[in-house]
N, C-alpha and C positions, 0 to 999 in steps of 0.2 A: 611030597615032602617039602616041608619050608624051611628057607634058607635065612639066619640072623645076620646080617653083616654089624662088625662090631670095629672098634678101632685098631683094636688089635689083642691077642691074650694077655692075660696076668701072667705076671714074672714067675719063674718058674718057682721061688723059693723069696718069699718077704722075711727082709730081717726085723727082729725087732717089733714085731706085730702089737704086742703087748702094750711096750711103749708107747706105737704111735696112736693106739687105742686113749691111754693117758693124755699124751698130748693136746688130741682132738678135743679134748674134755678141761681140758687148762685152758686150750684157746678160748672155747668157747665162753670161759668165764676170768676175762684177763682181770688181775690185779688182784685175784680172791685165791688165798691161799688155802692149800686141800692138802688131806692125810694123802701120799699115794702108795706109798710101800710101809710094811712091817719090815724087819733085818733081823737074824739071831743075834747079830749082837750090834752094840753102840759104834766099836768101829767101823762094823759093814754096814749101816747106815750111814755114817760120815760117808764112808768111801763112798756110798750112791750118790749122795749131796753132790760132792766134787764133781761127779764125773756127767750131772744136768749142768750143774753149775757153766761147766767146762766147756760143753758141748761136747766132750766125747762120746758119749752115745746121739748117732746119728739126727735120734728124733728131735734129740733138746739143741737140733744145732739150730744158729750159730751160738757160741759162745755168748755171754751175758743174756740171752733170751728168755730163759728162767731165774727166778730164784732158787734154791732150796736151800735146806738145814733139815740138820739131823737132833730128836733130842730122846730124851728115855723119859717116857713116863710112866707113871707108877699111879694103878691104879689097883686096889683093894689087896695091895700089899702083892701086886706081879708090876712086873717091871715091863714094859714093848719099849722096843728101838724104833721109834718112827720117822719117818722122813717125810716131810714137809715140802710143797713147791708150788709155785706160783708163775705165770706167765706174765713178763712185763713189757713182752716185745723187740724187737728186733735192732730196732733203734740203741736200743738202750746201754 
């Protein structure tokens, strides 16, 4: 039997997976803004806005790191809530 030493396990429970899936994919193309979420409605789209914006969700920390915006658009007479966001760095 062969033994793998590794540095150590994965956490037992990742928050946010999704997220930092998103994330990875914004960093890798800073300053290029991307669709990343649909919302039922216009509010909860805002509200995601804020909350990259913000850095409240873990992934988009620190604060100012991202951009996003929320807008509705209307296409062939249906309306998406979508949320917009962009990586502009840390710095920033």
């Amino acid at each position: 039997m062969t033994v793998k030493f590794i540095a150590g396990p994965p956490p037992a429970r990742q928050k946010n997976t999704r997220h930092a899936l998103l994330v990875a994919q914004l960093k890798a193309h800073p300053n290029q803004w991307a669709e990343i979420q649909e919302k039922a409605t216009g509010a909860r789209a805002a509200a995601a806005a804020q909350a990259i914006r913000s850095g409240q969700l873990t992934s988009y920390a620190p604060a100012g790191a991202f951009q996003a915006i929320a807008r509705t658009v209307v296409e062939n007479d249906v309306a998406r809530h979508v949320v917009y966001a962009r990586y502009v760095g840390a710095s920033q």
